[in-house]
C-alpha positions, -999 to 999 in steps of 0.1 A, spaced: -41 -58 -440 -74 -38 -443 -91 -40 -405 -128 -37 -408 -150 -12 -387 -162 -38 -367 -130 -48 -355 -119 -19 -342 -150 -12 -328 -151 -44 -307 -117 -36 -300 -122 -8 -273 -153 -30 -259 -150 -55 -233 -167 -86 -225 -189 -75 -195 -206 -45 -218 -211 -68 -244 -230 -94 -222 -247 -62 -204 -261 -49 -241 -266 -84 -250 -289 -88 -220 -303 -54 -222 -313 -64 -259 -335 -94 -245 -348 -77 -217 -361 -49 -239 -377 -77 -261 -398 -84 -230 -413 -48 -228 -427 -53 -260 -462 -52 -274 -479 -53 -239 -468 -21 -230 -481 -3 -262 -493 31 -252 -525 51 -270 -524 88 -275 -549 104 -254 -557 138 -253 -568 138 -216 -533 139 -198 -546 150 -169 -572 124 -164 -542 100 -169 -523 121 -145 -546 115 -117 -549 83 -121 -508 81 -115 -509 100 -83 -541 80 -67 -525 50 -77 -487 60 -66 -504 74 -34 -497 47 -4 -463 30 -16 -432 38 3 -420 63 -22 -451 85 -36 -430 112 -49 -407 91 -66 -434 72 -85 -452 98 -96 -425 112 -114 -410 77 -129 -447 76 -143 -454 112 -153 -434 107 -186 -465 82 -195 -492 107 -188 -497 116 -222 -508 87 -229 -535 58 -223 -525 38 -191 -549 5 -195 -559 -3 -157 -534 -12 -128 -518 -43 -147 -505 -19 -172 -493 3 -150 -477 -25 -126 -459 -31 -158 -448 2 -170 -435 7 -135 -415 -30 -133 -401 -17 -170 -387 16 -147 -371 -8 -123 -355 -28 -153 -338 1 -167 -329 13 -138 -318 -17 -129 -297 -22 -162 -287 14 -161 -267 9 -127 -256 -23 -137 -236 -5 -166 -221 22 -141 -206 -7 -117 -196 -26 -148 -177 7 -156 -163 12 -116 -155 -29 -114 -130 -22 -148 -110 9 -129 -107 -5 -102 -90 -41 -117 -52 -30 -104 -68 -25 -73 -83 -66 -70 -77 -72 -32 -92 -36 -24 -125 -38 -5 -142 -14 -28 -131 -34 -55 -145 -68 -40 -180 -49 -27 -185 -30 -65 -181 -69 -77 -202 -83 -53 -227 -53 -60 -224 -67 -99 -238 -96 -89 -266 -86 -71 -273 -63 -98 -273 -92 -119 -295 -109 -104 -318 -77 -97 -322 -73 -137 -327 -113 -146 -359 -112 -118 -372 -84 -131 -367 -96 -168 -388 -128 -157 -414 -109 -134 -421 -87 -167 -423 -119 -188 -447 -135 -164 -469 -105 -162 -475 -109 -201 -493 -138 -197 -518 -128 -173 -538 -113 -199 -574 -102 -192 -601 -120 -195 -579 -154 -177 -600 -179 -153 -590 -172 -121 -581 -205 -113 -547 -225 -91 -526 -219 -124 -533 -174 -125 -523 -176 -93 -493 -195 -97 -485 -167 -121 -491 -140 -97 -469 -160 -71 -438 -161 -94 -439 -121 -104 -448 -114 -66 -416 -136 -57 -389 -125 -87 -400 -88 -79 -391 -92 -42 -359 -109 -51 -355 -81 -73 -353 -59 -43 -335 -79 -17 -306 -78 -45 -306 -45 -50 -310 -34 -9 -281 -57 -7 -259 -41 -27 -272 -7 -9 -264 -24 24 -226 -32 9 -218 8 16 -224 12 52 -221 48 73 -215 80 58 -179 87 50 -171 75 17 -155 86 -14 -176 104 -40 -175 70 -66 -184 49 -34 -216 78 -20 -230 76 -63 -230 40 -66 -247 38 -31 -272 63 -43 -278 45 -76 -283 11 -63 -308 30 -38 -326 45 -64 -329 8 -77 -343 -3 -45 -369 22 -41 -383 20 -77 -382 -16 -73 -403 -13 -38 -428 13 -60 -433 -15 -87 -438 -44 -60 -468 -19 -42 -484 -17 -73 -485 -55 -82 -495 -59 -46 -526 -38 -57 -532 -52 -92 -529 -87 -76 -552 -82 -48 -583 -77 -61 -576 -114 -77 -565 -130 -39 -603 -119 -29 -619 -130 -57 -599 -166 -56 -613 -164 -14 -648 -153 -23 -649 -186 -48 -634 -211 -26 -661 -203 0 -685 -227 4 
């Protein structure tokens, strides 16, 4: 009986790396157009404007050099970069959800083994890290330039403001999972990877926080009689 390719290739894949491309498929759809970047030839004009703007969240150095791989190109005002770095988050996010994924299969003889319940409890929250994000992106989208700053914009800022803090309670949760300092090498990476989540998660939320505002004063300034 002839067995096609893709049999055997689904063969030797399981059902949680299926959902995880599956769901890495959509969220890429979500980074789409919005984040098209321009060619520039002034790199470090676009530089600078990284570091000023990466300059006052809780991780500096780790935002400039998330962002630095987008220096040589156009980076359209802090919307666009509150979006390129929320699409940093997202893959990191998806990234470490695929590591865990990989961790939660080893360690299936082991069911009843702490490790094994925290690495599935970490899944979850990982889940749920990469689903907020996913929607925070989407929401961004539509608060193109140009909108009427009115109850319904900043209902929109509201949501992305709340799915990117969820975002991050998820993922200091799972960081949380892996108290003190003695720990197996497997236990110390996925710490350090769910960590890494958090902080660019924390970076993204800053530079919302900034984007968004400018818009909170100008909504005051209008309601004032």
């Amino acid at each position: 009986m002839k067995v096609t390719w893709l049999k055997i290739h689904m063969a030797y894949i399981n059902q949680p790396f299926i959902a995880t491309f599956f769901s890495i498929f959509l969220c890429v759809a979500a980074v789409d157009a919005s984040l098209a970047l321009h060619k520039t030839p002034n790199q470090n004009q676009t530089m600078a404007y990284i570091e000023s703007s990466c300059h006052g969240t809780r991780y500096p150095d780790l935002c400039i050099r998330c962002l630095a791989r987008f220096s040589n190109s156009t980076i359209d005002g802090p919307q666009h970069l509150a979006h390129l770095a929320l699409s940093v988050s997202l893959f990191r996010a998806l990234k470490t959800r695929v590591y865990l994924l990989k961790v939660a299969k080893e360690l299936e003889e082991f069911k009843s083994d702490r490790v094994y319940l925290t690495v599935q409890d970490c899944v979850t929250q990982l889940n749920d890290s990469v689903d907020q994000l996913c929607q925070a992106i989407k929401e961004l989208r539509r608060m193109n330039k140009g909108t009427i700053i009115d109850d319904n914009f900043l209902w929109h800022i509201s949501n992305v403001e709340t799915w990117v803090s969820t975002a991050l309670t998820d993922a200091s949760y799972c960081v949380q999972s892996f108290p003190g300092t003695r720990m197996s090498k497997r236990t110390a990476t996925i710490k350090v990877k769910a960590q890494n989540v958090a902080e660019v998660t924390s970076n993204a939320l800053n530079l919302f926080h900034r984007y968004a505002s400018s818009y909170h004063v100008a909504a005051g300034a209008s309601l004032k009689p």
